[in-house]
C-alpha angles and dihedrals in degrees: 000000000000120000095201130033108268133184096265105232103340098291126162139183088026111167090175147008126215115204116191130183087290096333118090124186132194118220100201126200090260095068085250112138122211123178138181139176134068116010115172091107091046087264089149086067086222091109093252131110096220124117111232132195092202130070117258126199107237108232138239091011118112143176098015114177101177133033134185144181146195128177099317098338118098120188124188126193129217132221086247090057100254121143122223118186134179140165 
C-alpha cells in the first residue's frame, strides 16, 4: 500500500487507464497501449501467460484513441474505428 499518490510505474503522457480484475493497462497520447499485472489469461495483450510488475507495450496495436476493461478482457479502439480485444 502506498500512503501518499505516486506515478505508477513511471509512466508518463497517459490520457486513460484500464483496471481490470488484477491487470491494468495505459492508453498514452500517442495512441500507444502498455499493460501489467496479472497475465496468466493473456490479459498483457503481448500473447504470453506471464504476470508481469512492469508496464509492456502491446504489439502490433496503434493509434489508439479509446480502451476499456472488464475482469480479465481488455478492447481498444482505433482511430479508424476498429476494435481490438484480448484476455
Amino acid at each position: 500500500p502506498r500512503m501518499v499518490p505516486v506515478s505508477p510505474l513511471g509512466l508518463s503522457d497517459i490520457v486513460q487507464v484500464a483496471l481490470g480484475a488484477s491487470t491494468a493497462c495505459a492508453l498514452s497520447a500517442r495512441g500507444e497501449v502498455q499493460c501489467w499485472g496479472r497475465g496468466e489469461d493473456y490479459e498483457l495483450g503481448d500473447g504470453g501467460d506471464v504476470s508481469r510488475s512492469s508496464p509492456g507495450v502491446v504489439p502490433g496495436l496503434d493509434r489508439v484513441v479509446e480502451l476499456v476493461a472488464q475482469r480479465s478482457t481488455f478492447c481498444a479502439r482505433r482511430h479508424d474505428g476498429g476494435v481490438w480485444c484480448w484476455g
